[in-house]
matplotlib code that plots the C-alpha trace (Angstrom):
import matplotlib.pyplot as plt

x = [-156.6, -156.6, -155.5, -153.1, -151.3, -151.5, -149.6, -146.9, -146.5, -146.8, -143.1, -141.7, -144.3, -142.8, -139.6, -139.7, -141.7, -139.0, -136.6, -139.3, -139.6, -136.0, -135.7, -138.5, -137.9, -134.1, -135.2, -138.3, -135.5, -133.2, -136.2, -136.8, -139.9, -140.7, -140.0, -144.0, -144.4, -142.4, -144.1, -147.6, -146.5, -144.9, -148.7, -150.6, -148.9, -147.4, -151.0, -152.5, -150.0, -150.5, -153.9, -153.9, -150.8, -149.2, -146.5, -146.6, -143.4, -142.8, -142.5, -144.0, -142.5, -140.4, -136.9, -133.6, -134.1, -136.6, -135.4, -133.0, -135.7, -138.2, -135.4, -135.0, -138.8, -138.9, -136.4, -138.0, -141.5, -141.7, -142.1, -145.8, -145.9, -144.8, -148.1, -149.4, -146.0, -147.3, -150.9, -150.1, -147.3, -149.7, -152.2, -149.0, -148.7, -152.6, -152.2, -148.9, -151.3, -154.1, -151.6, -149.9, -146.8, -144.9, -144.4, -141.7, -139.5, -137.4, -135.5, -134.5, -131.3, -129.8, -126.8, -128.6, -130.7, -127.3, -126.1, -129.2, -128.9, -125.3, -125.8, -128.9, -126.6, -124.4, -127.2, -128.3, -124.5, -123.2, -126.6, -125.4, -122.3, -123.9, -125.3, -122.3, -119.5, -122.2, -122.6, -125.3, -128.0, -126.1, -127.9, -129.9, -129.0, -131.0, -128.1, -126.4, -122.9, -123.1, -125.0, -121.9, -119.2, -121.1, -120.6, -116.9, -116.4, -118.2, -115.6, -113.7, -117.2, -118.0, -118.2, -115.6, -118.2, -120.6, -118.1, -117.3, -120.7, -121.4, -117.9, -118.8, -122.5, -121.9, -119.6, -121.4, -124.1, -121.2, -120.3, -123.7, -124.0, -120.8, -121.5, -125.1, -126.9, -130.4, -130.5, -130.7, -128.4, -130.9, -132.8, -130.3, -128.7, -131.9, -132.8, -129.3, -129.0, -132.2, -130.0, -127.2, -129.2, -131.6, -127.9, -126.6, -129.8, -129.9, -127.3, -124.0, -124.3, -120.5, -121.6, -123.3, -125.5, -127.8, -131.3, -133.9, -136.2, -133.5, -134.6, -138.1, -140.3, -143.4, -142.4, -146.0, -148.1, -150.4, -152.0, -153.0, -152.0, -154.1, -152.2, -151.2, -152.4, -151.2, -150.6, -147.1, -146.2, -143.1, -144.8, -146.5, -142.4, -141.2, -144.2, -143.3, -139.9, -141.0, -143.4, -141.3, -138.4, -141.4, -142.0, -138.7, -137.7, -140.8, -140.6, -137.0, -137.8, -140.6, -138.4, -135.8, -138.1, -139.5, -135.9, -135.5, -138.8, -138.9, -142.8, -143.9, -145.6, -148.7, -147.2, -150.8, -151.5, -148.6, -148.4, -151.9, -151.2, -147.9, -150.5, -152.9, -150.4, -148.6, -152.4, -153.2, -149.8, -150.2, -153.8, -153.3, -149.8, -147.2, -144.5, -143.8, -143.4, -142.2, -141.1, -138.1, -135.5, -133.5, -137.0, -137.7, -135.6, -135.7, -139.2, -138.3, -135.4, -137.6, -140.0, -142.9, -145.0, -147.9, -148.6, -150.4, -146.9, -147.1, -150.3, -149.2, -146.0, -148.1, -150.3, -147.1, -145.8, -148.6, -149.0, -145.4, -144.8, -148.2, -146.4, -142.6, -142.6, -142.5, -138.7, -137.2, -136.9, -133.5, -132.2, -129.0, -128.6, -125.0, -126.8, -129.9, -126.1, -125.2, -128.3, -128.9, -125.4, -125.5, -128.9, -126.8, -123.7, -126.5, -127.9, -124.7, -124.2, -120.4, -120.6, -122.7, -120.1, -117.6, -119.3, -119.3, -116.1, -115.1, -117.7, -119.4, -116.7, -119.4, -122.1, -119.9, -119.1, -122.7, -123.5, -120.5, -121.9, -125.6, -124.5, -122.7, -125.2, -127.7, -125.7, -124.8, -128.3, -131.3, -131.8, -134.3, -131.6, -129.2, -132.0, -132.4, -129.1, -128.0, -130.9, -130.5, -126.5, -127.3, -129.8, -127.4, -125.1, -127.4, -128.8, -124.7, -124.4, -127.4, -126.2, -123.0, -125.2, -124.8, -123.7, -122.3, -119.8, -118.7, -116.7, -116.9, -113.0, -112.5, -116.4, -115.8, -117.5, -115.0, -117.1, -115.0, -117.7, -117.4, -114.6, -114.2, -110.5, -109.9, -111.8, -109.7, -109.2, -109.3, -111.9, -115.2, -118.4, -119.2, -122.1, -123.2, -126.0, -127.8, -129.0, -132.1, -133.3, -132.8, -133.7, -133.3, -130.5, -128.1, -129.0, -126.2, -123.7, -124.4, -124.5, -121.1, -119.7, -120.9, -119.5, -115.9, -115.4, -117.1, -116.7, -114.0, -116.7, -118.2, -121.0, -122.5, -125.4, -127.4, -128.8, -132.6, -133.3, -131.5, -134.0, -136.9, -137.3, -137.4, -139.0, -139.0, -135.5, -134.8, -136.2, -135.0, -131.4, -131.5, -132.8, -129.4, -127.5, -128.8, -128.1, -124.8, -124.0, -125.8, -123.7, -120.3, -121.4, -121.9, -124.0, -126.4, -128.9, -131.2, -131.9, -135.6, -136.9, -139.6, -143.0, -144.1, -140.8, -141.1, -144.8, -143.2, -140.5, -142.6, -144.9, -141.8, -138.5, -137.7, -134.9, -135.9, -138.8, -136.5, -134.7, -137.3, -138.9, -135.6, -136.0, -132.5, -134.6, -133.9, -134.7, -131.7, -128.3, -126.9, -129.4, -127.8, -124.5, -125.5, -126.7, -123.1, -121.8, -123.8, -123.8, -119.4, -119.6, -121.9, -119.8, -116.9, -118.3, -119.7, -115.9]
y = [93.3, 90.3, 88.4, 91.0, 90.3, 86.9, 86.9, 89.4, 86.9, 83.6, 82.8, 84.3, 81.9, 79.1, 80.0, 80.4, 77.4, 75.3, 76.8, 76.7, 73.0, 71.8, 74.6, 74.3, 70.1, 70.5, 73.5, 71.3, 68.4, 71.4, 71.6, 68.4, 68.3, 66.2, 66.9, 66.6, 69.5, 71.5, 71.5, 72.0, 75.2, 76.5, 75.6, 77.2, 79.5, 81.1, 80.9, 82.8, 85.4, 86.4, 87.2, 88.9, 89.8, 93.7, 92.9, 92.4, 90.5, 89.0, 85.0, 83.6, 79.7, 77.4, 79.7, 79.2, 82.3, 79.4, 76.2, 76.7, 77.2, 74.5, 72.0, 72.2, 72.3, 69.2, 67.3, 67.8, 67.1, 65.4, 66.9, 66.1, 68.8, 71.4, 71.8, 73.2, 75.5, 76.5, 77.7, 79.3, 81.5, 82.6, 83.6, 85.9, 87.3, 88.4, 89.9, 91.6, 92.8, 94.3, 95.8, 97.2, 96.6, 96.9, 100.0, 99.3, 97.3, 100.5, 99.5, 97.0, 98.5, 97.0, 95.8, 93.7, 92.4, 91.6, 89.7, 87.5, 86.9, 85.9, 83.6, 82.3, 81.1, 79.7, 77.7, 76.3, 75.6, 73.9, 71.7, 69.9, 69.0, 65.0, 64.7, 66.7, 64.1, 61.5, 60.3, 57.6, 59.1, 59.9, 60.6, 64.2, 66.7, 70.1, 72.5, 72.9, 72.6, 69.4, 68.1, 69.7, 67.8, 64.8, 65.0, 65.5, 62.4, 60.0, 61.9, 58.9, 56.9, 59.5, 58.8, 60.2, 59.9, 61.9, 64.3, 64.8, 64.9, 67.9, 69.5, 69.4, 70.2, 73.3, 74.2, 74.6, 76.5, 79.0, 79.0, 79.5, 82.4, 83.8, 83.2, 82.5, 84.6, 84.7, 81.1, 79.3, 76.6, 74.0, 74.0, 72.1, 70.4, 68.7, 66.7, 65.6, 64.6, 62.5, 60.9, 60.3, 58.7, 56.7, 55.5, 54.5, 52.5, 50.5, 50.3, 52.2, 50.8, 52.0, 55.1, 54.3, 57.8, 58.1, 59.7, 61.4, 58.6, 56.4, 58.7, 59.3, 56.3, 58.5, 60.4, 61.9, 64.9, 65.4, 68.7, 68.4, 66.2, 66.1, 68.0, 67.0, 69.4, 67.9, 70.6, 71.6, 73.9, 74.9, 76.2, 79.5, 80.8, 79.0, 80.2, 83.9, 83.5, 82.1, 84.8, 87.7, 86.0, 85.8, 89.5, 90.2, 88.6, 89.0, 93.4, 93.1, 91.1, 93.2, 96.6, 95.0, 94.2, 98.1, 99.1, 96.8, 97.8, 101.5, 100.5, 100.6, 97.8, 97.8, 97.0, 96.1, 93.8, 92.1, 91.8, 90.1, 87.9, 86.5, 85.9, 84.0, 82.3, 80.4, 79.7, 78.3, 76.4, 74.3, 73.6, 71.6, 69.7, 72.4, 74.2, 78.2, 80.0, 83.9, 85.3, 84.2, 87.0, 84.9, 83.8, 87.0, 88.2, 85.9, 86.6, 90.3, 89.3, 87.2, 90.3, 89.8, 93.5, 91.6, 89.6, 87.4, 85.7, 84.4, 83.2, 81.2, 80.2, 78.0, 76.5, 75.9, 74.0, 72.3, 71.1, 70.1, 68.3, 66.3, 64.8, 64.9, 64.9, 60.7, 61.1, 63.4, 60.3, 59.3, 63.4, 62.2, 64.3, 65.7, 67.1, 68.8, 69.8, 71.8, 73.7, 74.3, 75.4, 77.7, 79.3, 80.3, 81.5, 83.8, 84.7, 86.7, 90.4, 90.6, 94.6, 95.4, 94.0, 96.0, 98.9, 98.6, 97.8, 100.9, 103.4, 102.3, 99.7, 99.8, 98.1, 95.6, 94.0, 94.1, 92.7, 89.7, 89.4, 88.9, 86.0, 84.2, 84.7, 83.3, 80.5, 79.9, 80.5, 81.5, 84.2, 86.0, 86.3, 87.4, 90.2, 91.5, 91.6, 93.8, 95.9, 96.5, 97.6, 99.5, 101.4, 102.4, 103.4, 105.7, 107.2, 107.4, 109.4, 111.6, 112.1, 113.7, 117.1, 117.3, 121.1, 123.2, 126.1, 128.8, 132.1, 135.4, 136.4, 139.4, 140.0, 136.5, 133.1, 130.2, 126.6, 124.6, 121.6, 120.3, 120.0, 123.2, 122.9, 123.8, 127.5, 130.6, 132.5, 135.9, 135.8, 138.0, 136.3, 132.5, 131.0, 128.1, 125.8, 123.1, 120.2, 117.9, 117.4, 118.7, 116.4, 114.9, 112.3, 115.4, 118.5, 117.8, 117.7, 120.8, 122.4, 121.5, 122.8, 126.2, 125.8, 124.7, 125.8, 128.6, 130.9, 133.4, 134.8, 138.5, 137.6, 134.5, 133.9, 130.5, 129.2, 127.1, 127.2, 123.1, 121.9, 120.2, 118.3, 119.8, 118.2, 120.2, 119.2, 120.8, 124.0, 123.7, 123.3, 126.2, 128.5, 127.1, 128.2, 131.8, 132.0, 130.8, 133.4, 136.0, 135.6, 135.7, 139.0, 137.3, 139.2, 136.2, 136.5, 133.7, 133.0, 131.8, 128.1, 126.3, 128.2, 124.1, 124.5, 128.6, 128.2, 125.5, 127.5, 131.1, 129.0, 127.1, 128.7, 132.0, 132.2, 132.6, 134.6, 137.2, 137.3, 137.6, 140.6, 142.3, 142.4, 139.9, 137.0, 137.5, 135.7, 134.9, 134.3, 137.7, 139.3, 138.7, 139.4, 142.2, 143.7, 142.9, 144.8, 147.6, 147.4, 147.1, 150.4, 151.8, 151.3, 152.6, 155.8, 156.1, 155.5]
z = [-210.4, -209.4, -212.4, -212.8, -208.9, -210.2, -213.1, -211.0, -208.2, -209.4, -210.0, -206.8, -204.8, -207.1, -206.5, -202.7, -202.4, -204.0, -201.4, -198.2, -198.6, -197.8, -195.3, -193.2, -193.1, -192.2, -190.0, -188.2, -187.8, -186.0, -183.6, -182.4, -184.4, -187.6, -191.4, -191.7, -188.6, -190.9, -194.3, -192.2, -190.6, -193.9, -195.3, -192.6, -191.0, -194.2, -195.7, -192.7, -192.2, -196.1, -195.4, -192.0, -191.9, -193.1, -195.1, -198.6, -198.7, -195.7, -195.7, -192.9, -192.1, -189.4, -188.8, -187.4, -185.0, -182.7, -183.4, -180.6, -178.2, -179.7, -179.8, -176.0, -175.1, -177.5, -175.9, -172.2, -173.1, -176.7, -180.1, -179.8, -177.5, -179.6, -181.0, -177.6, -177.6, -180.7, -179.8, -176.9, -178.3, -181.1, -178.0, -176.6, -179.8, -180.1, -176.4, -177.4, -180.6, -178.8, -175.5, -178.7, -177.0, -180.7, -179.4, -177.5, -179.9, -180.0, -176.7, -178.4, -179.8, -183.5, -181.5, -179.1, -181.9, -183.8, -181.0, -181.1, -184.4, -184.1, -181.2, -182.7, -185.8, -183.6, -181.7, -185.3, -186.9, -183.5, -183.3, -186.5, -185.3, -185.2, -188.8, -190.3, -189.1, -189.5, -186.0, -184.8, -182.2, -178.9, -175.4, -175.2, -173.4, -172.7, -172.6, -175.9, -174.6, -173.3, -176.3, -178.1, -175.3, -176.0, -179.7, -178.9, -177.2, -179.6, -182.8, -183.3, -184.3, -187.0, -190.5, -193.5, -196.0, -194.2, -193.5, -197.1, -198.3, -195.7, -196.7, -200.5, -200.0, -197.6, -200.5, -202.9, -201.2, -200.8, -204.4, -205.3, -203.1, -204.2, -207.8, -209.0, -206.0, -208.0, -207.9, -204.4, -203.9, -202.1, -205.4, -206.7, -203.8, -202.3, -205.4, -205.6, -202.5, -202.5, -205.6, -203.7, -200.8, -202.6, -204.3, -201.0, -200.0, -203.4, -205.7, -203.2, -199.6, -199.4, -199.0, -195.6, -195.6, -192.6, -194.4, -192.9, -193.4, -191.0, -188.4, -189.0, -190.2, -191.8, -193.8, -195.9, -197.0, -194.3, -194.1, -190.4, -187.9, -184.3, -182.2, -178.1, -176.0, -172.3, -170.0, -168.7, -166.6, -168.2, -171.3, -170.5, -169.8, -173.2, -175.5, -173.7, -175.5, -178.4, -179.0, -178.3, -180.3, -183.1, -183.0, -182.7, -185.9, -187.7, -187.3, -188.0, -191.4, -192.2, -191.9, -193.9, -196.6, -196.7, -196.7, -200.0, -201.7, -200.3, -198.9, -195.9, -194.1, -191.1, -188.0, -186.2, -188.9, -189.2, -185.3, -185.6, -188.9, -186.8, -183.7, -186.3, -187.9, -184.8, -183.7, -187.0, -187.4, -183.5, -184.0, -187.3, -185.6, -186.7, -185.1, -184.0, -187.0, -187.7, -190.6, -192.0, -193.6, -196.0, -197.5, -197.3, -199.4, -202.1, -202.2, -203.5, -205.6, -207.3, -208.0, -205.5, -205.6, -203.4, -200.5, -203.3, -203.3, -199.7, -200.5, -203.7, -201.8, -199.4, -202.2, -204.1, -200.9, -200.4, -204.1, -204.6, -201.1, -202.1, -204.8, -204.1, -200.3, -200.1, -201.9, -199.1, -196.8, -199.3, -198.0, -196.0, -192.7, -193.6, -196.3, -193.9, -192.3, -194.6, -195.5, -191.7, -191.3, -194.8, -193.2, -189.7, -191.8, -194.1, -191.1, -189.6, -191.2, -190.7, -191.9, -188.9, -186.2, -188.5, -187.8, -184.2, -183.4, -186.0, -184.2, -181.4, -179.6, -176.3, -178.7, -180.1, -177.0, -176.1, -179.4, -178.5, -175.0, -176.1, -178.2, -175.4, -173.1, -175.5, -176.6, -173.0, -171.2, -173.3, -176.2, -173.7, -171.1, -174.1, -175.0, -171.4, -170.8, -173.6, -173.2, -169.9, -170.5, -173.4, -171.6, -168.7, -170.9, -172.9, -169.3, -168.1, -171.5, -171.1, -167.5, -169.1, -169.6, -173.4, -174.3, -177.0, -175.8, -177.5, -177.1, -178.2, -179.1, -181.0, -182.0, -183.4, -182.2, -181.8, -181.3, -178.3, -177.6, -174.7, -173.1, -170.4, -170.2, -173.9, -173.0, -173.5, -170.6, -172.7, -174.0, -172.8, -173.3, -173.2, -174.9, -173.5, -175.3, -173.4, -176.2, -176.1, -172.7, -169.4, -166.5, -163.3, -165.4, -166.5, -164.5, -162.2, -164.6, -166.3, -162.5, -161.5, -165.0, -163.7, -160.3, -161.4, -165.2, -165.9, -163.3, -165.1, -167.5, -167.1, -169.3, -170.1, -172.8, -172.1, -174.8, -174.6, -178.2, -178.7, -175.3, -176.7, -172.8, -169.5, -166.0, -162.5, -161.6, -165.2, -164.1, -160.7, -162.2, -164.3, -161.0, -159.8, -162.8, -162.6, -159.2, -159.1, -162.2, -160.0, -156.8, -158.8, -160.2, -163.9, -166.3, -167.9, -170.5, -171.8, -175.1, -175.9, -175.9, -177.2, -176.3, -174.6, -172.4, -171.9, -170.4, -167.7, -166.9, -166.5, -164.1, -162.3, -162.6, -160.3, -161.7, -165.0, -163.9, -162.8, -166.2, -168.2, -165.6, -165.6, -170.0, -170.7, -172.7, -176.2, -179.7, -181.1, -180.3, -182.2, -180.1, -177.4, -178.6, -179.3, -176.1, -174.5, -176.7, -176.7, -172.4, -172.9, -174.8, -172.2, -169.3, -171.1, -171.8, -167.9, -166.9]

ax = plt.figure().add_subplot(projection="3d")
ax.plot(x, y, z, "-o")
ax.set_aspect("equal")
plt.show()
C-alpha cells in the first residue's frame, strides 16, 4: 500500500514543492520574518500537519491570510520573536481542539469570510508597494496606511527598472494563469529571476535590482534555528488572532478541497494537526503556518489521492532548498512583488461578490465592510464585525414571523405568501402555515398579523406541520392566536405538528388543549378542508 501511495503522490509533492519554496520565502519576507523562517515552517509544519492532520490534501505552509498580522507583531517586537508568536498560537489551536470549539465555525457566514479574504489580499498587494517601484528601506510603521502614505512620499526615489521587472513578471504570472493553468508560473519565473539578479550583480550593474540577499545577509538551509522566546505581553491577544485566522483558513481550505475531490476530511484531526504544526514550526525558529488554498489546490490538480503528498512535499522542500536555497539571495524584490501580489490577486473569488450584489445585496456590503475594517483595523475586528451584523440581520429576519398563506376560493387553494394585503376579501377559509421555528424572536410578528390582517375570515386552518422549533413564548403565542380567533367568533382548526413539538404544547398550551378536547386537530391539510365544508353544508341545511 504503501509503495503504491508512493508512486501516486510522488509528483504532486514535487510539484508543489517547487512552487512552496518561492512562496513561502516571498511570503516569510511579507511577514517581517526571514526567507530561512519560511522554508523551516514549510518543512515542519507541512511535515507535521501531514501526519496529524485530517486532510488528505491540504498543504500546510507560511500564507498570505497571516502575514498581515505577523508583519505588524514583527515590526514591534522583532522577527526573532515570531517564533514565540508561533508556539503560542499552536497552544490556542490545541485548546480550540479539545473545547471543540470547530463547532461554531458556522457563525461564521461565507460573506464575512469573503470579506477577509478580500481584505487580507489587499493587506498583502498594498505591502509590496516598496519592492514593486523599487524603493530603498523607508521608516516602519505599524499601521498599514501609513506604511502605504510613507511609500507615497518617497515615489519620486523609485526605480523604472524595478518597476518594469514587477510589471513584466506580474504579467506573466497572469498569462500563465490565463493560458497554461497546470503549470505554475513561479516555476519558471523564480529561476529567471535569480538569472536576472545574479546578471545585475556581475556582468549588468545598469540594472540596479535590489535582491533578497541585499536585504538579508544569510541566506542558508538551516533546518532549525533557536528560537527567542522573551516574553511580551502583547502576544497572548496576537497568537489569539493568529490562531483563529489559522482555523479559519485552514477549515475553509480543507472544505474546498472535499468539494474538489468529493471526500470528506476529519475536522478533529485536522484541528489538532494545525495545533501541532504551528507548535512544531516556532520551536525549530519558523513562523505561523495554516493551510494554504492556492497550494492546496495545485496539490489536487496535480493528482494527490493521499496525504502521502504533504508529506513528500516537505522532504522535497527540504531536499531542494539544501541544494538550491544559497542562489535565491540573486531573487530581486520586484520580483518577490509580483508573486506576493499574483498570490492576493488568486486569492480574491470575484464570482462570489457577484453573487451577492446579484442576490443577497445585505451580504455584499458586509463582505466590502469586513475588508475595510480589516484593512483598516485588524482582520479579527473585520470578523466580529460582520458576524455580529450578519447575525442581527438573520434574528431581524426571523423576527419577521416566516408564514405561508393561503385561501380557499371556489373549493380551490390560491398560495398568496406573505404579504396580508394581497388576501382576497371573498374568499371563505384562510390557511395559514407557520415555517421553522416559533420563538420569543417572531411570535410577535405572527400575533399582530392576526390582530390587524386576518380578522375578516369565518374559518381559519393553522397549520404546525412546517414548525420543527417552539419555546414557551412559542406556545404562549399560539394560546394568543386561538384566543384572539375565539373572541372574533372565528372558527379555527389546527393541523398536527411534530409529535417533539405536540407533547410541549399538550403540557403547555391552553389554548391548544382546548382544540384538541373539543376534536378540531387534524392530520392533514385536506382534512381540515374538509370538515369546513362539511360544517358549511351543515349550517345550511339547519337554516
Amino acid at each position: 500500500m504503501f509503495i503504491k501511495n508512493l508512486k501516486e503522490n510522488w509528483k504532486a509533492g514535487l510539484s508543489v514543492a517547487l512552487v512552496s519554496i518561492p512562496l513561502s520565502i516571498s511570503l516569510a519576507v511579507a511577514s517581517n520574518s526571514s526567507p530561512t523562517a519560511g522554508i523551516i515552517t514549510a518543512i515542519w509544519a507541512g511535515l507535521v500537519a501531514s501526519i496529524f492532520g485530517g486532510s488528505n490534501f491540504n498543504i500546510v505552509g507560511p500564507t498570505g491570510a497571516l502575514s498581515g498580522t505577523i508583519a505588524a507583531y514583527g515590526f514591534m517586537y522583532g522577527m526573532n520573536a515570531i517564533a514565540l508568536l508561533t508556539i503560542i498560537a499552536g497552544f490556542f489551536i490545541i485548546a480550540a481542539y479539545f473545547l471543540k470549539l470547530e463547532r461554531y465555525l458556522i457563525f461564521v457566514p461565507s460573506s464575512v469570510i469573503h470579506g477577509f479574504t478580500l481584505g487580507i489580499a489587499f493587506v498583502i498587494g498594498l505591502s509590496q508597494l516598496n519592492y514593486a517601484v523599487g524603493l530603498k528601506p523607508l521608516p516602519k510603521h505599524e499601521e498599514l496606511l501609513a506604511n502605504i502614505f510613507e511609500a507615497c512620499k518617497h515615489l519620486p526615489e523609485a526605480s523604472l527598472t524595478a518597476f518594469l521587472v514587477f510589471l513584466f513578471s506580474f504579467t506573466v504570472l497572469l498569462l500563465f494563469r490565463r493560458y497554461k493553468p497546470h503549470i505554475p508560473g513561479a516555476i519558471l519565473l523564480t529561476p529567471f529571476g535569480i538569472l536576472l539578479g545574479y546578471l545585475g550583480k556581475t556582468k549588468l550593474p545598469q540594472l540596479a535590482l535590489e535582491t533578497l540577499g541585499d536585504r538579508f545577509s544569510d541566506i542558508s538551509f538551516k533546518l532549525f534555528i533557536m528560537p527567542d522566546l522573551s516574553w511580551h505581553t502583547h502576544v497572548l491577544q496576537t497568537a489569539v488572532i493568529v490562531a483563529l485566522i489559522a482555523i479559519l483558513e485552514t477549515m475553509l481550505s480543507a472544505k474546498i478541497a472535499d468539494s474538489m475531490t468529493h471526500t470528506k476530511h476529519n475536522p478533529r484531526n485536522e484541528m489538532l494537526g494545525l495545533g501541532l504544526a504551528n507548535i512544531a514550526s516556532g520551536i525549530t525558529g519558523g513562523i505561523p503556518a495554516t493551510a494554504a488554498l492556492a497550494r492546496t489546490s495545485l496539490n489536487i490538480k496535480t493528482h494527490a489521492t493521499n496525504k502521502l503528498a504533504a508529506t513528500l512535499n516537505s522532504i522535497f522542500i527540504a531536499f531542494i532548498s539544501f541544494f538550491l536555497l544559497i542562489f535565491f539571495k540573486y531573487l530581486p524584490l520586484s520580483i518577490i512583488a509580483a508573486i506576493l501580489v499574483y498570490v492576493a490577486v488568486q486569492m480574491v473569488e470575484a464570482e462570489h461578490f457577484v453573487n451577492f450584489f446579484k442576490y443577497e445585496r445585505f451580504n455584499f456590503w458586509v463582505s466590502i465592510g469586513v475588508a475595510i475594517v480589516t484593512i483598516y483595523k485588524d482582520p479579527i475586528a473585520g470578523i466580529l464585525v460582520g458576524s455580529t451584523l450578519s447575525l442581527l440581520f438573520l434574528i431581524d429576519k426571523i423576527a419577521k414571523g416566516q408564514c405561508e398563506i393561503k385561501i380557499n376560493k371556489r373549493r380551490r387553494l390560491h398560495y398568496v405568501g406573505e404579504e396580508t394585503k394581497e388576501l382576497d376579501k371573498n374568499s371563505d377559509i384562510l390557511v395559514y402555515s407557520l415555517k421553522g421555528k416559533l420563538c420569543y424572536i417572531n411570535s410577535r410578528a405572527h400575533i399582530k398579523r392576526f390582530e390587524t390582517d386576518l380578522t375578516r375570515y369565518s374559518s381559519i386552518v393553522l397549520n404546525l406541520q412546517e414548525i420543527y422549533f417552539i419555546d414557551l413564548d412559542g406556545a404562549a403565542a399560539l394560546d394568543e392566536i386561538i384566543e384572539l380567533a375565539r373572541a372574533r367568533g372565528q372558527k379555527l382548526v389546527i393541523t398536527q405538528c411534530a409529535p417533539h413539538i405536540a407533547s410541549l404544547l399538550e403540557l403547555t398550551s391552553q389554548g391548544y388543549q382546548k382544540v384538541k378536547k373539543d376534536g378540531l386537530i387534524f392530520n392533514t391539510i385536506s382534512d381540515a378542508l374538509h370538515f369546513f365544508e362539511q360544517d358549511h353544508q351543515n349550517n345550511n341545511q339547519i337554516n
